[in-house]
Wavefront OBJ file of the C-alpha trace (Angstrom):
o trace
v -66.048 140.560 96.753
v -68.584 141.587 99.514
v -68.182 144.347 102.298
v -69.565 143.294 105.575
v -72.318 145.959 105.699
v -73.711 144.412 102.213
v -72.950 140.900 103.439
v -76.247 138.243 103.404
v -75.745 134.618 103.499
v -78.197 134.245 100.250
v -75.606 136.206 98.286
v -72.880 134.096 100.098
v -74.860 131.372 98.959
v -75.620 132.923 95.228
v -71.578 133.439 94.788
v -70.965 129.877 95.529
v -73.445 128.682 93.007
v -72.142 130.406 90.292
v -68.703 128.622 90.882
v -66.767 131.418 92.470
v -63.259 131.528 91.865
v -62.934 132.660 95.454
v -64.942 134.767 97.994
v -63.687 137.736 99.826
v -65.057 139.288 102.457
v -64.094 142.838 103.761
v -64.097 143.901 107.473
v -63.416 147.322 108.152
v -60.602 148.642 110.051
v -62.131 149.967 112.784
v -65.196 147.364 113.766
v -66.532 150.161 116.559
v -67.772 152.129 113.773
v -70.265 149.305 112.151
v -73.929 149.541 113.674
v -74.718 147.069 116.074
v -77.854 145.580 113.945
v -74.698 144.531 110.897
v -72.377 143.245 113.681
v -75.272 140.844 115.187
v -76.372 139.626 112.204
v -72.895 138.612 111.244
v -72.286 136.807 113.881
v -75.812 134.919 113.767
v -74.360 134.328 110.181
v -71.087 132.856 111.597
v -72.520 129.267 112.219
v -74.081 128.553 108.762
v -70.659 129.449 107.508
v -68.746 127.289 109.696
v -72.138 124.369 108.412
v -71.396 125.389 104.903
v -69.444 122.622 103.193
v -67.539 124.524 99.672
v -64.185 123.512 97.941
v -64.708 127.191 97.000
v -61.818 129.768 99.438
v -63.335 131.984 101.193
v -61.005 135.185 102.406
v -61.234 138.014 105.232
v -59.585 140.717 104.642
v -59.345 144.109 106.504
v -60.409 147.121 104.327
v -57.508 149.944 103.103
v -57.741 152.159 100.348
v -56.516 150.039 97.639
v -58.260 147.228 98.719
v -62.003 149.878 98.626
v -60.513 150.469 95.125
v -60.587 147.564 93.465
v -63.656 146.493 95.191
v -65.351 149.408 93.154
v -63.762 148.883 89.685
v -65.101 145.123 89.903
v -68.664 146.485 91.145
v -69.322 148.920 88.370
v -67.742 146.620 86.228
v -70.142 143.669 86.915
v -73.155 146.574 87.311
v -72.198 147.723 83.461
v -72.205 144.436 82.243
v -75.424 143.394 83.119
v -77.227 146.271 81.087
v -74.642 147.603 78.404
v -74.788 147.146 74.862
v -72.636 144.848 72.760
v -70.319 147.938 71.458
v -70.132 149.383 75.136
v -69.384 145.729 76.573
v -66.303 145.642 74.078
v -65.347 149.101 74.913
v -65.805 148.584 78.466
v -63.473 145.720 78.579
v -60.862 147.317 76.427
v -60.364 150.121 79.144
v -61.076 148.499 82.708
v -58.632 147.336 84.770
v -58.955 143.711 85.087
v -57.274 142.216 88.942
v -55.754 138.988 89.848
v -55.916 137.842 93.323
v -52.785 136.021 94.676
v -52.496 134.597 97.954
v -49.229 133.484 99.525
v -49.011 130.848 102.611
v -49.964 127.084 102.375
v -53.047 125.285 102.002
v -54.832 124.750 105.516
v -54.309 121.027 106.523
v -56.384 119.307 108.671
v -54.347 118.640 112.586
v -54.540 115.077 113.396
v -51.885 115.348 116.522
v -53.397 118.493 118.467
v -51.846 119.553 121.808
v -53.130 121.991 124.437
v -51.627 123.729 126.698
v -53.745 124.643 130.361
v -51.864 126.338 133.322
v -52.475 125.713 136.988
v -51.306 127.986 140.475
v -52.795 128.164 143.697
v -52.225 129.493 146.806
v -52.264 127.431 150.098
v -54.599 128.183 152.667
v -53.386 128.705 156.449
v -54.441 125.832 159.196
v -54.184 122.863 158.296
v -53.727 120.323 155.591
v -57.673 119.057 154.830
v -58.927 122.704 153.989
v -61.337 123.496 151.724
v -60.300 124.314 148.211
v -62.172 126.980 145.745
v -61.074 126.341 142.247
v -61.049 129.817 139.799
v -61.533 128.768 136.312
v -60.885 130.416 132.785
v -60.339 129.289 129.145
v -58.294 131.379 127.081
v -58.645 130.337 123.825
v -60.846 131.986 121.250
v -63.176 130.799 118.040
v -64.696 131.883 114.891
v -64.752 131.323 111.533
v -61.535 132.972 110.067
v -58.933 131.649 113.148
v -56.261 134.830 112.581
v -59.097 137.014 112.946
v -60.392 135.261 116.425
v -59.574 137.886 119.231
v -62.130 136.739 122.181
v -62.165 139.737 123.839
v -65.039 139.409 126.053
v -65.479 135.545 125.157
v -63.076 134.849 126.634
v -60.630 137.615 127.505
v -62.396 139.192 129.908
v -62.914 136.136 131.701
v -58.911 135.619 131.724
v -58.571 139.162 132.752
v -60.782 138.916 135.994
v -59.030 135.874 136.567
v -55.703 137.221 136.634
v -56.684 140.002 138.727
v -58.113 137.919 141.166
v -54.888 135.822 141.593
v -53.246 139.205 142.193
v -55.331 140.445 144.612
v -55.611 137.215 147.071
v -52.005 136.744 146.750
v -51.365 140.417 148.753
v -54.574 138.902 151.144
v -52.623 135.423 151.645
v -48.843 137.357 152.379
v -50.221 138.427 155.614
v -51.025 136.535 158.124
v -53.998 137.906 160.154
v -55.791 137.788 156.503
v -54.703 133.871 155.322
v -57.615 132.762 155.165
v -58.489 128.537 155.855
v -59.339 128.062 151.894
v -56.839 126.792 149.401
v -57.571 128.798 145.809
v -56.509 126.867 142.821
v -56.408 128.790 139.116
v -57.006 127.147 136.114
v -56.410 128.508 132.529
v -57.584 126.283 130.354
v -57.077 125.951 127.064
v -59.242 124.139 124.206
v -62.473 125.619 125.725
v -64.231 126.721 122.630
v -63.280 122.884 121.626
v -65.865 121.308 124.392
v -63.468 122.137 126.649
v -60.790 120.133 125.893
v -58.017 121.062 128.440
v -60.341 120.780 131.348
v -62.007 117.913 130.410
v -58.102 116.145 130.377
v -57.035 118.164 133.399
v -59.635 116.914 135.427
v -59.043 112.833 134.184
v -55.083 113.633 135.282
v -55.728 114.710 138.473
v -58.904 112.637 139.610
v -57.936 109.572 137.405
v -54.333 109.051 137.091
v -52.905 110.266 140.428
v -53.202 110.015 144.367
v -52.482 113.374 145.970
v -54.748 116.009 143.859
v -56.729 119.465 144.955
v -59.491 118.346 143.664
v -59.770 114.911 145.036
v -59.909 116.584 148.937
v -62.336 118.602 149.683
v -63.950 121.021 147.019
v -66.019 123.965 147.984
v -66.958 125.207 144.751
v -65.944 125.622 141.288
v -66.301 129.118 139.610
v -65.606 129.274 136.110
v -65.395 133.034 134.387
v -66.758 133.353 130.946
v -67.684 136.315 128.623
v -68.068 138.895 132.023
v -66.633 142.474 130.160
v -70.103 143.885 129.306
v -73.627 144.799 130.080
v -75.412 144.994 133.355
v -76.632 141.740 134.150
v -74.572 138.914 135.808
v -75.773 135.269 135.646
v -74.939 132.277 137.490
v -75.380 129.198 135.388
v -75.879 125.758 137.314
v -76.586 122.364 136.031
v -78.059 121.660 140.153
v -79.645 124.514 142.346
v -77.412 124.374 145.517
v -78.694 122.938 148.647
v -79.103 125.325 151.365
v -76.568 125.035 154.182
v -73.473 124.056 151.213
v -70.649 125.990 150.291
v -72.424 126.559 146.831
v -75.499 127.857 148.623
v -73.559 130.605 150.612
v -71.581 131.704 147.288
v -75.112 132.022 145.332
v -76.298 134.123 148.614
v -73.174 136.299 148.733
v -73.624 137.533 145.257
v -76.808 138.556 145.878
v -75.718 140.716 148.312
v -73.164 142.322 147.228
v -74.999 143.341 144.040
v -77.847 144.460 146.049
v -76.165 146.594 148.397
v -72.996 147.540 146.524
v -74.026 147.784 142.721
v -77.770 148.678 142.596
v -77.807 148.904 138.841
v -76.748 145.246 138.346
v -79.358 142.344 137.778
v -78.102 139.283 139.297
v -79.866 135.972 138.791
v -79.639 132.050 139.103
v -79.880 130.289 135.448
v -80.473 126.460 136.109
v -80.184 123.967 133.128
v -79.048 120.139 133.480
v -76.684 119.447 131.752
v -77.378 117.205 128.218
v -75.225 114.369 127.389
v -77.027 113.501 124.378
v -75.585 117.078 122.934
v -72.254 116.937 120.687
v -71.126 119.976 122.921
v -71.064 120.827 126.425
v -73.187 124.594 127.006
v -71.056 125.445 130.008
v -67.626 125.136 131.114
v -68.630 123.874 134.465
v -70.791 120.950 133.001
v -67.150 119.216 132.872
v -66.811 119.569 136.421
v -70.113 118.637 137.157
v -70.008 115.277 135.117
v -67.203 114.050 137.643
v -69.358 114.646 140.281
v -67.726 118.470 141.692
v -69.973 121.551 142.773
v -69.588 123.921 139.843
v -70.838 127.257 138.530
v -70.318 129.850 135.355
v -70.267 133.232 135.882
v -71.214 134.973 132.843
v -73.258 138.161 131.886
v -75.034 136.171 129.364
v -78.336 134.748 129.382
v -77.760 131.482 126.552
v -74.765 129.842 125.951
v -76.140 129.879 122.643
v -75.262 133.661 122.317
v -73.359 134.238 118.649
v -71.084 136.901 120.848
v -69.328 133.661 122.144
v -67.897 132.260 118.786
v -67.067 135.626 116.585
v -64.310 137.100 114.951
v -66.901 140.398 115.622
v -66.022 139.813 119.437
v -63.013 142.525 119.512
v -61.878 144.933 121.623
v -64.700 147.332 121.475
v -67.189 144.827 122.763
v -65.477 145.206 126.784
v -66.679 148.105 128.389
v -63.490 148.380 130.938
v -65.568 150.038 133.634
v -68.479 147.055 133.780
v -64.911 145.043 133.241
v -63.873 146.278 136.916
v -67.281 146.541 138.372
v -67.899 142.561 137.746
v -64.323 142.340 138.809
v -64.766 143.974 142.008
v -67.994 141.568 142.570
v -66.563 138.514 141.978
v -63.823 139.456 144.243
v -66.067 140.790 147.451
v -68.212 137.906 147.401
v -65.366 135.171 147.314
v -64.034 137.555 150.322
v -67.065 137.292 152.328
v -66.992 133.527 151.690
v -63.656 132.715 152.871
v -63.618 135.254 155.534
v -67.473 133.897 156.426
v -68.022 137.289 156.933
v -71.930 137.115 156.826
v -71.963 134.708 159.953
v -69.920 137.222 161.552
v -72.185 139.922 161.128
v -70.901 142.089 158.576
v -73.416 144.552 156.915
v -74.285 143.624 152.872
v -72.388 146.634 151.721
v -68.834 146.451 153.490
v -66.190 146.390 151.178
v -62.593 144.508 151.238
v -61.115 145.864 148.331
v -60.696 149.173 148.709
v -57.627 152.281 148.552
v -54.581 150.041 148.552
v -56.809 147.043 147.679
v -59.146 148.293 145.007
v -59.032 146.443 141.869
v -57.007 147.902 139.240
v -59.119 149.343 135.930
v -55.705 149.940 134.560
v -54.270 146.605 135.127
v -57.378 144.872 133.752
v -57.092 147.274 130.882
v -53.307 146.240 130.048
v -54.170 142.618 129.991
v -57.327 143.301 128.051
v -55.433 144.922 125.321
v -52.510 142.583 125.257
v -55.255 139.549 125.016
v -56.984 141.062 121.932
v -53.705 142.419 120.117
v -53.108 139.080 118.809
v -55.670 136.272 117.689
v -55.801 133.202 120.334
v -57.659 130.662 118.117
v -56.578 127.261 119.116
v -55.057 125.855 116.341
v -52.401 128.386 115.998
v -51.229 127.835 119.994
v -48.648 125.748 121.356
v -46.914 124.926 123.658
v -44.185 127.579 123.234
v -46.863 130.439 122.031
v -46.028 133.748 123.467
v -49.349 133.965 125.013
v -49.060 131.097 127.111
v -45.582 131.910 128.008
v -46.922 135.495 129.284
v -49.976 133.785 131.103
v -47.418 131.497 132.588
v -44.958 134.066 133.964
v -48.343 136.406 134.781
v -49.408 133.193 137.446
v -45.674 133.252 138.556
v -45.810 136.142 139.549
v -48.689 135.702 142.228
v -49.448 132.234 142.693
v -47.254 128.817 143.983
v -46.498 125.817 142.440
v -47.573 126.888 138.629
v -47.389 124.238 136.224
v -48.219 123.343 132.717
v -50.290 120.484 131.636
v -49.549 119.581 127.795
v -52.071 116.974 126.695
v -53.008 115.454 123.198
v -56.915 116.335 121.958
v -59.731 113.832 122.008
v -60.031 112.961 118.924
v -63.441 111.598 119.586
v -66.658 113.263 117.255
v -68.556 114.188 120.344
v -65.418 115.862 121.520
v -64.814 118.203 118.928
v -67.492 119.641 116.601
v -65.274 121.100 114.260
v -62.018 119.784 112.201
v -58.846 121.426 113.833
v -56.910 122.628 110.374
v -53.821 124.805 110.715
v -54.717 127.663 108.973
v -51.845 129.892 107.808
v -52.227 133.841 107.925
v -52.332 134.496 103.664
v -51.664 137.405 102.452
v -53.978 138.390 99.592
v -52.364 140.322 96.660
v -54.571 141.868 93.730
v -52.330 142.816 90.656
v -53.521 144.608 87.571
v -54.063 142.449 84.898
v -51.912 142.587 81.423
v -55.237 141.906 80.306
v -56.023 146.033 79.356
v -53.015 146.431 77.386
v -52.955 143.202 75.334
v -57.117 143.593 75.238
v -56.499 146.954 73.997
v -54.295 145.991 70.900
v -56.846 142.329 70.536
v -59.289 144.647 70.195
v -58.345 147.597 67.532
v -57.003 144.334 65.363
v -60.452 142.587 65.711
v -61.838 145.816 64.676
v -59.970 146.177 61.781
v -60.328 142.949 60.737
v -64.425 142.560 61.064
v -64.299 145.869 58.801
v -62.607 144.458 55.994
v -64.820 141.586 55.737
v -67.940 143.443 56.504
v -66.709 145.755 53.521
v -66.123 142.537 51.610
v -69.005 140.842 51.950
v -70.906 144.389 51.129
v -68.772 144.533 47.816
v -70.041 140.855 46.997
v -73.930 141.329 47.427
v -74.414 144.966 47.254
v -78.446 143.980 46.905
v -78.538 142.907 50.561
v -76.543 145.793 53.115
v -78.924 145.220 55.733
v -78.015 141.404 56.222
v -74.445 142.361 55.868
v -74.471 144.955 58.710
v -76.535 141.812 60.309
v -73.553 139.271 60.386
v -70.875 142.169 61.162
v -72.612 143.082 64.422
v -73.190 139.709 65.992
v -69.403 138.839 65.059
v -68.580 141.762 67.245
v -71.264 141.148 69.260
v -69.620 137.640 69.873
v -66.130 138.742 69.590
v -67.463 141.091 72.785
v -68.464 138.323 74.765
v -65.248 136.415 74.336
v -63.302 139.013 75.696
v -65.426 140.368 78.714
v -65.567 136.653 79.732
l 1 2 3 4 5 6 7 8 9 10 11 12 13 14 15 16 17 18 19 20 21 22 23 24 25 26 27 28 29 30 31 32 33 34 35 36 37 38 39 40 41 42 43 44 45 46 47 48 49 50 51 52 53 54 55 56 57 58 59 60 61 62 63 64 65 66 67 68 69 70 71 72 73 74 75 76 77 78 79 80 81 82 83 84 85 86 87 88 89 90 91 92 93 94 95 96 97 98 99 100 101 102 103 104 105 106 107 108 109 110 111 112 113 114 115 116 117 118 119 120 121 122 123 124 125 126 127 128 129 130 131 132 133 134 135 136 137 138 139 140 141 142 143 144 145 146 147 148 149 150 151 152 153 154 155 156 157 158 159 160 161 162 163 164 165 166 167 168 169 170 171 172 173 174 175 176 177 178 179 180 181 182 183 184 185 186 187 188 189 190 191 192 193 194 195 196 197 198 199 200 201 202 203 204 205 206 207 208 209 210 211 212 213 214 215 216 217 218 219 220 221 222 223 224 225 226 227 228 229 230 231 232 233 234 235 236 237 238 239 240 241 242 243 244 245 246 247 248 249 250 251 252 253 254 255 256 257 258 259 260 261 262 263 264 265 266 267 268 269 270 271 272 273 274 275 276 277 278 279 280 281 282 283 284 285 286 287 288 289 290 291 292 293 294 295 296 297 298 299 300 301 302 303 304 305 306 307 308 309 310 311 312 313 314 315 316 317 318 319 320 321 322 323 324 325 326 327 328 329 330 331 332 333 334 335 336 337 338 339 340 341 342 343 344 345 346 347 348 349 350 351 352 353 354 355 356 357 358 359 360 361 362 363 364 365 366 367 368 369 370 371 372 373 374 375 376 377 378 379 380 381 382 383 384 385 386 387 388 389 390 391 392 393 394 395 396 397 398 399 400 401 402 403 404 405 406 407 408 409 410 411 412 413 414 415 416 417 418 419 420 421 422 423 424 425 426 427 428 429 430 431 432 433 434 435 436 437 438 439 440 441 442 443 444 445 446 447 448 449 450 451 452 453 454 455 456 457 458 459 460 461 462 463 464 465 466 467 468 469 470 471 472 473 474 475 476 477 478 479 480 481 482 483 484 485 486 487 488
């Protein structure tokens, strides 16, 4: 048993060696109150785990006061052990409590028939039918390495969040008509992301591949993905192709700028460029999909790597959005899409006019509701469906604002480059530690064993009464042995 502030691979590493029944790792209740320098380092950890082949279990399990208990009967029992004598080891184990750990649920199976579910909606620009389309993108899914721990909240809840709030707020722009603008905005949920972005990499082969009247096929301004945006104070916009000047791409890269210079001083806004490698197992970036078939696409993130640990934790919980840098990127992301669609900079408007404002603004309580519905239940990919509550709610959420929603069910790639890890089903155990009967019966073992080494100690006195010293000899390392028996 390890808590998570005494956790180190090398004694992950030492406990598997010694042939470990099982391993058990407890997370405290409250993760806001670990120091950041334990968090981080857990979640650098996270990936050696995930390497780590074992046949040994290995269990999470969130702290409570019984739980603290017998995690410090088993460490002063293993610290007494080491440096007790014989006669204390044998007393020792005839009054500690010993603990059996049972765990109810099936074994984990590996899925060979894996489905994801991605959700589309969009709303129809006004004048004409060959306008240009801006496709939103978010994957809602989450990862790391105990699945009904996995609650994403800024990787990638925060992205969903934005998104969400975004559909709401262009679908009160697009109900009037003096503000319909000429773009057609098409959201994407996808699911399967932390899985090399499985749903998008299908949803893009159904609709560019296997049909004749598609979105994406027409005229594509830009792609915007949304990923891990609910913290810190810089904003980065990853691209696997610096945008030409004069494109739609080019004007979105300049429109961010702006807006974060003249409307949110304190944020550092920058263009991360990085081609994308098809030699790696895994994609970096959602919108490397998107820009292998050939379509202008971004990520909009607030980190610098896509090798960032915070992206693939079971530390990444609610704590780790800061709802007011939640709203500010929010309110960003939504000002500079404005000033796109509305060209507002070719029209003269100053850097720091805002759109959504008073009736408008974006809603800090709304984006805290869907923040704390997406991290009050884990979203790890292997234990969604099709009929998952959390894709029914995202479904009826797009309903609500957007036309034409729809679900795309599609079967997983089942290729090695396309997923890096084994999809298993993992069930949500539940751990049990009962007393042993071990203290009573060890107890009554004992006193009899006692008895018994007496009366032959006594014996063997009464027989050579020349040698006590080689009697008292044999008695002790017969309870010395006896000792070992039963603390093992």
């Amino acid at each position: 048993m390890m808590r998570l502030d005494d956790f180190s691979f090398e004694k992950y590493q030492k406990a598997l060696r010694q042939s470990a029944g099982a391993v058990v790792i407890i997370l405290p209740q409250n993760m806001s109150t670990m120091p950041q320098d334990i968090v981080q380092q857990f979640m650098e950890l996270e990936p050696e785990l995930l390497a780590t082949e074992t046949i040994v279990p290995v269990y999470f399990a969130l702290e409570d006061e019984e739980l603290l208990s017998i995690y410090t009967q088993t460490q002063m029992s293993s610290s007494s052990q080491g440096s007790s004598s014989a006669a204390e080891v044998l007393l020792h184990t005839a009054t500690a409590n010993g603990f059996q750990m049972v765990t109810s649920g099936a074994q984990s199976k590996a899925v060979s028939d894996w489905a994801i579910t991605s959700l589309e909606g969009r709303l129809t620009g006004a004048g004409g039918e060959d306008l240009p389309s801006i496709v939103l993108v978010a994957h809602y899914d989450s990862f790391g390495v105990a699945p009904w721990l996995s609650y994403g909240a800024d990787s990638n809840g925060s992205g969903v969040a934005i998104l969400l709030e975004l559909a709401r707020l262009f679908s009160r722009l697009y109900s009037y008509k003096r503000t319909h603008a000429g773009y057609n905005l098409l959201f994407f949920l996808s699911g399967g992301g932390k899985f090399n972005y499985q749903g998008t990499k299908r949803w893009l082969e159904d609709n560019l591949d296997h049909t004749d009247s598609s979105l994406l096929q027409d005229n594509v301004a830009f792609v915007l993905c949304l990923d891990t945006l609910g913290n810190s104070n810089n904003l980065h916009l990853h691209v696997s192709k610096p945008p030409k000047e004069g494109s739609p791409q080019h004007t979105l890269l300049k429109e961010l700028e702006t807006v974060a210079a003249h409307q949110h001083p304190e944020l550092k806004f920058s263009m991360v460029h990085k081609k994308i490698n098809l030699a790696d197992d895994t994609l970096a970036w959602e919108h490397e999909r998107f820009g292998i078939r050939r379509l202008p696409a971004f990520t909009l993130s607030h980190l610098e790597s896509h090798r960032s640990p915070a992206r693939h934790s079971i530390m990444d919980m609610r704590p780790h959005v800061d709802l007011t840098k939640l709203s500010r990127n929010t309110k960003v992301i939504a000002e500079t899409l404005a000033r796109v669609i509305y060209n507002l900079t070719e029209k003269g408007a100053s850097g720091d006019l805002e759109i959504f404002t008073e009736q408008m603004q974006v809603q800090e309580d709304q984006l805290m509701s869907l923040v704390d519905w997406l991290t009050a239940q884990p979203r790890a990919a292997q234990l969604l469906d099709k009929d998952s509550s959390i894709v029914n709610t995202l479904e009826y959420y797009l309903n609500r604002y957007l036309k034409d929603v729809k679900r795309h069910l599609v079967r997983a790639d089942k290729s090695p480059t396309s997923l890096k890890h084994t999809i298993r089903n993992h069930s949500n155990g539940v751990n049990n530690a009962n007393k042993s009967v071990r203290v009573c019966c060890g107890c009554l073992i004992v006193v009899m064993n006692c008895a018994l080494l007496a009366s032959i100690a006594d014996c063997t006195f009464k027989r050579f009464p020349e040698s006590p010293s080689s009697c008292r000899y044999s008695s002790l390392a017969a309870t010395t042995k006896w000792a070992k028996i039963v603390a093992g």
